[in-house]
KENU-77636 format. One record per residue (C-alpha): residue number from 0; z, x, y; residue in three letters. Coordinates in steps of 0.25 Angstrom, whole numbers, plus 5000, padded with zeros to 4 digits. Example, Ala and Ser with C-alpha at 12.3 -4.5 7.8 and 13.67 -1.06 7.14 Angstrom:
SITE num    w    u    v residu
SITE   0 5031 5049 4982    Ala
SITE   1 5029 5055 4996    Ser
END
This chain:
SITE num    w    u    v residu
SITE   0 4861 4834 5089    Unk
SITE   1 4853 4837 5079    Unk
SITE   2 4846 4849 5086    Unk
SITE   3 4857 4854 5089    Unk
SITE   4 4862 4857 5074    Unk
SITE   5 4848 4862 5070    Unk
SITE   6 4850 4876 5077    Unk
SITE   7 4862 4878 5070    Unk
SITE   8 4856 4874 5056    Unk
SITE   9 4845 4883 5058    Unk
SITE  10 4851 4894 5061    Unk
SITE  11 4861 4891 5047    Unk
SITE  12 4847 4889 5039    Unk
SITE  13 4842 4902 5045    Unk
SITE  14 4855 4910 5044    Unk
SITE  15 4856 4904 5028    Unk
SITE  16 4842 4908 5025    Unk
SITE  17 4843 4922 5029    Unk
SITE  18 4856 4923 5022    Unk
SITE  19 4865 4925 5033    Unk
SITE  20 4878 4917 5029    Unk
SITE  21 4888 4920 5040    Unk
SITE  22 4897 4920 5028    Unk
SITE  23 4912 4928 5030    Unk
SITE  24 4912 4929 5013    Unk
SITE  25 4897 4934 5013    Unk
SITE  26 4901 4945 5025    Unk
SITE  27 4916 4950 5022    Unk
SITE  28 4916 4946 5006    Unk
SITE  29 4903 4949 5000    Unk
SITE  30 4898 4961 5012    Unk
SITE  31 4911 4968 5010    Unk
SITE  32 4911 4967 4994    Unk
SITE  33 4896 4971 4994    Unk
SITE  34 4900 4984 5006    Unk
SITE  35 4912 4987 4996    Unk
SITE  36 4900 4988 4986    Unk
SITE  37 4894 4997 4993    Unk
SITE  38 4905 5006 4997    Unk
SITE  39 4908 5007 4983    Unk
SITE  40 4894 5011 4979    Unk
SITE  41 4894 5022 4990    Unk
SITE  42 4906 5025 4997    Unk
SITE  43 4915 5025 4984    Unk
SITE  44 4906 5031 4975    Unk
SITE  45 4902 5042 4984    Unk
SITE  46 4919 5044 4985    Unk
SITE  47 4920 5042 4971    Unk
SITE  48 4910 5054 4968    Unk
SITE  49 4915 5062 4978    Unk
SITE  50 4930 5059 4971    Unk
SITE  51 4925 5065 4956    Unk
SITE  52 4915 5078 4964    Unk
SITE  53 4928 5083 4968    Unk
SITE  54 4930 5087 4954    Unk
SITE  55 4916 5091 4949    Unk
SITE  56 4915 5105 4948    Unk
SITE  57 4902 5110 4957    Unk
SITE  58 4891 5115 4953    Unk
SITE  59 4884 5106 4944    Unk
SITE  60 4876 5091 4945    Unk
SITE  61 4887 5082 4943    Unk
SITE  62 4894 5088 4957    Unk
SITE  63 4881 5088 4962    Unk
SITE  64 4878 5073 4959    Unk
SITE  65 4892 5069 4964    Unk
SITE  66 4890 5077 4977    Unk
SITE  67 4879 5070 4982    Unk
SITE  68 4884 5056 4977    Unk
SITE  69 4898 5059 4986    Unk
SITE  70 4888 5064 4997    Unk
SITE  71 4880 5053 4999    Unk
SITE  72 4888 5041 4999    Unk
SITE  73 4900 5043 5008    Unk
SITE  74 4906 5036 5020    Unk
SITE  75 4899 5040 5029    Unk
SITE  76 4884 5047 5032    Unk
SITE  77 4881 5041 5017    Unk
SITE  78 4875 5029 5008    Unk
SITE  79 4888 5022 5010    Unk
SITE  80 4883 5015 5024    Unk
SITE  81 4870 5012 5019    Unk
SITE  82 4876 5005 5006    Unk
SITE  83 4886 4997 5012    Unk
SITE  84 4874 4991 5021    Unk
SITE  85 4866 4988 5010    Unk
SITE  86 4879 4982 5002    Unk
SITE  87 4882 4973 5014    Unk
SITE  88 4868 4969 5016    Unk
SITE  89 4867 4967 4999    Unk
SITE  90 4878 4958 5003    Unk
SITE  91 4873 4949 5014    Unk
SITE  92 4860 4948 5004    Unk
SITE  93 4853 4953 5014    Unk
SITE  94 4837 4956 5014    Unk
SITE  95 4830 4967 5008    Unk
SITE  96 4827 4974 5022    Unk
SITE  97 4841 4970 5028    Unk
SITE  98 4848 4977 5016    Unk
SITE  99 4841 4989 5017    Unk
SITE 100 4843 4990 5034    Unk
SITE 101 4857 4987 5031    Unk
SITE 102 4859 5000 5023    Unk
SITE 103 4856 5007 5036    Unk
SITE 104 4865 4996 5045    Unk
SITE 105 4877 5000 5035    Unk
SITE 106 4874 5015 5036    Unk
SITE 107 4874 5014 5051    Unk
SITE 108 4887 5005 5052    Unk
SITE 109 4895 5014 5042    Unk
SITE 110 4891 5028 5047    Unk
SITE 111 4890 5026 5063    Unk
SITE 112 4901 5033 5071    Unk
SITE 113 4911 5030 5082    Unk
SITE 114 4920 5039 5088    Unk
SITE 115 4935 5035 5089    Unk
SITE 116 4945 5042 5094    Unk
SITE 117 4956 5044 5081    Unk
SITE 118 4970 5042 5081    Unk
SITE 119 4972 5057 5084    Unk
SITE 120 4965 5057 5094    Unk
SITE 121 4951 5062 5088    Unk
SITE 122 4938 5055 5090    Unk
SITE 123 4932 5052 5077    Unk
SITE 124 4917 5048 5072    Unk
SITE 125 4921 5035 5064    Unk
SITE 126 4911 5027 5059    Unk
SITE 127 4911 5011 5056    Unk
SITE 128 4911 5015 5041    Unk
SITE 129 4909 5001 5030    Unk
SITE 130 4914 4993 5041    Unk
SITE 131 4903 4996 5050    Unk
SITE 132 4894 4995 5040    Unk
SITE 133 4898 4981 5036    Unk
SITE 134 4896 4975 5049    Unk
SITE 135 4884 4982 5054    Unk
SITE 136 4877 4977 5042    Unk
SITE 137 4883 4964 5041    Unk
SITE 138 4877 4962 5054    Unk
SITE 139 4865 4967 5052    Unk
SITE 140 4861 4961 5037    Unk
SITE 141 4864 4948 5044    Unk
SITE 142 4854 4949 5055    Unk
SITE 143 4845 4957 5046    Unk
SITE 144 4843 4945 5037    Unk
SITE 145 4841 4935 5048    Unk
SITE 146 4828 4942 5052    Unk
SITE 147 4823 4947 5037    Unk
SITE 148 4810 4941 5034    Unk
SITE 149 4807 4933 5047    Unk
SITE 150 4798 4943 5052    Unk
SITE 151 4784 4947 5045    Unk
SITE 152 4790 4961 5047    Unk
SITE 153 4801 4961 5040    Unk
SITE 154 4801 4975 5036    Unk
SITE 155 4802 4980 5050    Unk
SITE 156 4812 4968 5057    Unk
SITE 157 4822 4965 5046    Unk
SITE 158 4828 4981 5045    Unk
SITE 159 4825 4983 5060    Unk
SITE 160 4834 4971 5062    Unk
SITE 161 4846 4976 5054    Unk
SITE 162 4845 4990 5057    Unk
SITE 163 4844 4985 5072    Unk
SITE 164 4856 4976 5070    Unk
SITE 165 4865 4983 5061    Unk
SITE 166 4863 4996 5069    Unk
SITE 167 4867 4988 5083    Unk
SITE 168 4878 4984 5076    Unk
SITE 169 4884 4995 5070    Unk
SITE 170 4883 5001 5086    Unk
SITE 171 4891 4989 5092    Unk
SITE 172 4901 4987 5080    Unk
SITE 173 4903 5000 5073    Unk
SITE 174 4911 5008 5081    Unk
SITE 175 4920 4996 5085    Unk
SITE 176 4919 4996 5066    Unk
SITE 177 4923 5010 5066    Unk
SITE 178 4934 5011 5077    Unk
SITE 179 4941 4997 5069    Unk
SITE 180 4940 5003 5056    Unk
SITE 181 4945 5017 5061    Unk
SITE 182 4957 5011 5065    Unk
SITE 183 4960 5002 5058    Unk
SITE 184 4958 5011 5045    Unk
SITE 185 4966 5023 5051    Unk
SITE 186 4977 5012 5055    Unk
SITE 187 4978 5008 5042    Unk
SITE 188 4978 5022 5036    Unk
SITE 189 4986 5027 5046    Unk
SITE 190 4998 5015 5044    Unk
SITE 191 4999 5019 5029    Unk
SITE 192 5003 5032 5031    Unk
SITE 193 5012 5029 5041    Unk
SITE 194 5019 5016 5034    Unk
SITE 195 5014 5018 5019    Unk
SITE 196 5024 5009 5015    Unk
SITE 197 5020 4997 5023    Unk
SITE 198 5006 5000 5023    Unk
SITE 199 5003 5003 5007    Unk
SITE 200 5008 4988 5006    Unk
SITE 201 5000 4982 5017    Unk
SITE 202 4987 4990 5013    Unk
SITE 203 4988 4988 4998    Unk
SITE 204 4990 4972 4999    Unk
SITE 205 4980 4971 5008    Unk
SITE 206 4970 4980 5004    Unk
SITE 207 4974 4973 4989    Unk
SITE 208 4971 4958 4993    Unk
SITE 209 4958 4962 5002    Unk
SITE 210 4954 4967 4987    Unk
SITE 211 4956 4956 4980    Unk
SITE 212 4950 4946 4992    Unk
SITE 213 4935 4945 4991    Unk
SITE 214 4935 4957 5002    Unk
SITE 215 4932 4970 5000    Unk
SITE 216 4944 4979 5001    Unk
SITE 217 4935 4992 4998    Unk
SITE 218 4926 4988 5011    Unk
SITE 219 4937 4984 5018    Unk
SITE 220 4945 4998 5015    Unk
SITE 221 4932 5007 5018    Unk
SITE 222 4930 4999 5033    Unk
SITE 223 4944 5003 5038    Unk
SITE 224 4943 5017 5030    Unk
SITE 225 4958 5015 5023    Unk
SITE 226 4962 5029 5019    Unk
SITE 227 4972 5037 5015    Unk
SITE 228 4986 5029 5009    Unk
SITE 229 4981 5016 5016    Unk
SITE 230 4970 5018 5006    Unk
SITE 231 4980 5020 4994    Unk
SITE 232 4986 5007 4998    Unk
SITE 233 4973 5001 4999    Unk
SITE 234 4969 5006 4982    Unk
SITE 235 4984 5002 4979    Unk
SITE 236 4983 4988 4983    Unk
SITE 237 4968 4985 4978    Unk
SITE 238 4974 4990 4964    Unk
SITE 239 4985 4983 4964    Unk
SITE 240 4977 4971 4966    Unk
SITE 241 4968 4974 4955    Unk
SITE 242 4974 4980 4945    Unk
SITE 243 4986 4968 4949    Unk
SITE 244 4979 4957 4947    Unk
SITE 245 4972 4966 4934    Unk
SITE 246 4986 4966 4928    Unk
SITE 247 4992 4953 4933    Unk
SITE 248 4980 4944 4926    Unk
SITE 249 4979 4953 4912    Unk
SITE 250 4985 4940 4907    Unk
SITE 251 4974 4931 4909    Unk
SITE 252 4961 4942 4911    Unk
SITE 253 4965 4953 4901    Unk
SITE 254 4957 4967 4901    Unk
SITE 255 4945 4960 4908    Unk
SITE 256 4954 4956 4919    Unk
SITE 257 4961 4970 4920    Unk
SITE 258 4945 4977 4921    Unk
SITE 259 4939 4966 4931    Unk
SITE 260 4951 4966 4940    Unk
SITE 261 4958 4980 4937    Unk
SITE 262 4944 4988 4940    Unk
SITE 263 4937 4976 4945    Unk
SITE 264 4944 4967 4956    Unk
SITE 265 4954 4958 4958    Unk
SITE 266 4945 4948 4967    Unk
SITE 267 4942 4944 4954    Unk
SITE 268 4955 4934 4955    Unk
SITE 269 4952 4929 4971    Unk
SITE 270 4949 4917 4962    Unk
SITE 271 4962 4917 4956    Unk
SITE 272 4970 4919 4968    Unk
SITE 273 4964 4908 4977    Unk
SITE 274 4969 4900 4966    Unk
SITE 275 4982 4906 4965    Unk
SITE 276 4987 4916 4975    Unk
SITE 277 4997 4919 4969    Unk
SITE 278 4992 4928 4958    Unk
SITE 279 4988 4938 4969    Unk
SITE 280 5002 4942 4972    Unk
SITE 281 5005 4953 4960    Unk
SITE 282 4995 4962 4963    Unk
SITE 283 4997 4961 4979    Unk
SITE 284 5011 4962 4976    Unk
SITE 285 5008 4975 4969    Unk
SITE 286 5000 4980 4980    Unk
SITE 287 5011 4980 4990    Unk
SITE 288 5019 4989 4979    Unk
SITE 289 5008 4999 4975    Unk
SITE 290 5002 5000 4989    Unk
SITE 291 5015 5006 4995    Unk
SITE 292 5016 5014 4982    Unk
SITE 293 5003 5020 4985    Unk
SITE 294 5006 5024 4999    Unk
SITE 295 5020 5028 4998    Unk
SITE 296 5022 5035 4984    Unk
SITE 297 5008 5039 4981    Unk
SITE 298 5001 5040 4991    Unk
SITE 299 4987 5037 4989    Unk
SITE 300 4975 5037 4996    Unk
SITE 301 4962 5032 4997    Unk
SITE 302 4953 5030 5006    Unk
SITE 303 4941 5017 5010    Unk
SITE 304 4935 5009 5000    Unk
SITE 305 4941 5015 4988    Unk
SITE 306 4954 5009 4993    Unk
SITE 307 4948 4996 4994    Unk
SITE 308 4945 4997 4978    Unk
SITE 309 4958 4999 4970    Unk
SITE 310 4955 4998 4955    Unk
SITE 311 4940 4994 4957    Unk
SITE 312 4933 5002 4948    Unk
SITE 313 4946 5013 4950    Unk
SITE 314 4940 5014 4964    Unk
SITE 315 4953 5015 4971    Unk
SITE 316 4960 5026 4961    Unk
SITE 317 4947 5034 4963    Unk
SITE 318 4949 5033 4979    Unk
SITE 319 4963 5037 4978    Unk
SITE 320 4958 5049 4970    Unk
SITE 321 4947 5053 4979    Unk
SITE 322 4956 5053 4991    Unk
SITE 323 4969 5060 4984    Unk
SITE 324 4962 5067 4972    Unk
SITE 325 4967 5067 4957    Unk
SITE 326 4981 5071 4958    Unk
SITE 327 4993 5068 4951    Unk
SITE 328 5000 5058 4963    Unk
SITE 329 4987 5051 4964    Unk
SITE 330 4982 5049 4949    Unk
SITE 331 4996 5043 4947    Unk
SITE 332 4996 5036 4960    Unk
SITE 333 4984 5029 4957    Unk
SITE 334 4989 5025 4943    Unk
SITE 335 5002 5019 4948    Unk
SITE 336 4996 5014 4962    Unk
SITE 337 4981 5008 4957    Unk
SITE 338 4988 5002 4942    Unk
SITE 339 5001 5005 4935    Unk
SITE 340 5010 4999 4947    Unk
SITE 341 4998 4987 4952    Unk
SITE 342 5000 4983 4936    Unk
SITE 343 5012 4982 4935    Unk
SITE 344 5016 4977 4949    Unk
SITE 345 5007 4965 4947    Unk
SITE 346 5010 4962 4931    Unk
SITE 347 5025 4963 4935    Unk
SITE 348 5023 4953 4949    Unk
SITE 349 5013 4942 4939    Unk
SITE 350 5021 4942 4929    Unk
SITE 351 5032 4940 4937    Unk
SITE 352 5025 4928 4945    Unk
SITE 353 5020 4923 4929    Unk
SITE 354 5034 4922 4926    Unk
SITE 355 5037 4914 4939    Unk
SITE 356 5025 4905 4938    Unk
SITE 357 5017 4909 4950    Unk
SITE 358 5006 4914 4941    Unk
SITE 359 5001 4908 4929    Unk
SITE 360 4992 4910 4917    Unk
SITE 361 4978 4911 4923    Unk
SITE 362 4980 4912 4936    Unk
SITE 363 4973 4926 4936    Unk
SITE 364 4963 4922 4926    Unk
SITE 365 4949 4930 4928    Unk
SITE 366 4936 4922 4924    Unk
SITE 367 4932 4936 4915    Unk
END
């Protein structure tokens, strides 16, 4: 009996040692956070510069500057692959030399093609996109590490190993990624414009709680390439939550809460709500108002990870501006939509549940 238990304790030892946790919170909590990080240093930035060259006259540096800084980190056949290897990798605590692979396995998982048939009837290049990139990687960082520094060659086996791995990967999994993300993100998009109504609810709540969970609502919005008013929805609910739960706890956290969870986050209060779930019902109630609101009235758009950011660092107004432009509909959509009605929606529904006992005094408290 005891031979037979020594296998298994090994293998755990071994599997410890090396770093490899098998964890679910490592893998879908702290990986996807790390790869939101990473979309945001490339893939949003490069949006974000591309959003203000619009309006850069030509002919001087500062176009110049802002034209390569769009050109370089986009989508697709950019930086953005390579970073979100390394950010997944960075993540995973991987080694040195499985980090640097990794860059390559994200590049390859993010930017390699499948043909799919579209819904009108057009055969498409579609790659896996961040979705892809997340799996090849998490795959290969995790073999990666079991055989960094076992060998007196180190140099040469440990990026061979995860190159080798991540690449097979990305060749069996990828296009089955990229046909799953493709659909499901064109069903989602297409739905909205079809039942804005329904689907501005749906999508805003969701999209909303996914942001306040320790999940990334960002990643998750750039692997099924949200667009268009699904991704209006998707700002609409994340800023409702956040500027929600801003609003709704000024009581107890004043202007430092209104900053860390207004342009900060609202998974500050996950503590809070595991306590008392309760206190999460004003801001998603408020969500399933300005998400319809955005849909039906104004109409706004945005598109993959931006829609995953709502007030983050005004992350979410700036996609809806790089996807409408500044016009007078959307300057006043984003206003009404991102934080006049989320405000007043979520004082009006604490307040209400104050009065009626449901929340008390400190039950959105922040340790600030």
């Amino acid at each position: 009996m005891k031979n037979s238990n020594e296998a298994p304790t090994r293998v755990r030892s071994f599997l410890t040692k090396k770093g490899v946790t098998l964890s679910p919170k490592v893998y879908f909590v702290d990986a996807m956070s790390a790869m939101a990080l990473g979309l945001f240093a490339s893939l949003l930035m490069a949006t974000i510069f591309g959003t203000i060259l619009k309006y850069v006259p030509e002919g001087n540096v500062f176009h110049e500057l802002l034209s390569l800084l769009s050109r370089y980190a986009p989508a697709s056949g950019g930086a953005t692959g390579a970073i979100l290897g390394v950010a997944v990798a960075y993540a995973l605590k991987a080694p040195a030399l499985v980090m640097f692979a990794s860059g390559v396995v994200g590049m390859c998982g993010n930017d390699m093609l499948t043909a799919i048939t579209a819904a009108d009837g057009v055969t498409k290049s579609v790659s896996a996109g961040p979705a892809g990139a997340f799996i090849c990687v998490l795959i290969a960082c995790e073999i990666g590490k079991l055989v960094s520094g076992e060998t007196k060659v180190d140099i040469l086996v440990t990026p061979a190993v995860t190159l080798t791995v991540g690449m097979i990967t990305a060749m069996l999994v990828c296009p089955a990624v990229a046909y799953v993300m493709y659909w499901l993100g064109y069903f989602i998009n297409y739905a909205t414009t079809i039942m804005p109504f329904f689907m501005g609810i749906i999508i805003s709540v969701v999209v909303g709680i996914i942001l306040t969970l320790p999940i990334s609502s960002a990643a998750i919005c750039a692997m099924i390439g949200i667009s268009g008013l699904a991704g209006g929805a998707a700002v609409a609910g994340c800023c409702a939550q956040m500027v929600g739960f801003a609003v709704a706890s000024f009581r107890e956290n004043k202007w430092g809460g209104v900053v860390a969870q207004g342009i900060g986050t609202s998974m500050l209060q996950m503590g809070n709500i595991v306590k008392k779930p309760l206190i999460w019902l004003p801001a998603t109630l408020a969500s399933a108002i300005t998400g319809p609101v955005s849909t039906c009235l104004f109409k706004l758009e945005c598109s993959g990870v931006s829609a995953g950011m709502g007030t983050c660092g005004l992350v979410g107004p700036i996609g809806v501006f790089s996807d409408m432009g500044f016009t007078p509909m959307s300057v006043f959509g984003v206003l009404t939509v991102c934080i006049v009605l989320p405000a007043i929606l979520s004082l009006v529904f604490s307040e209400i549940m104050r009065r009626l006992g449901w929340i008390e005094y400190g039950d959105m408290k922040l340790n600030l």
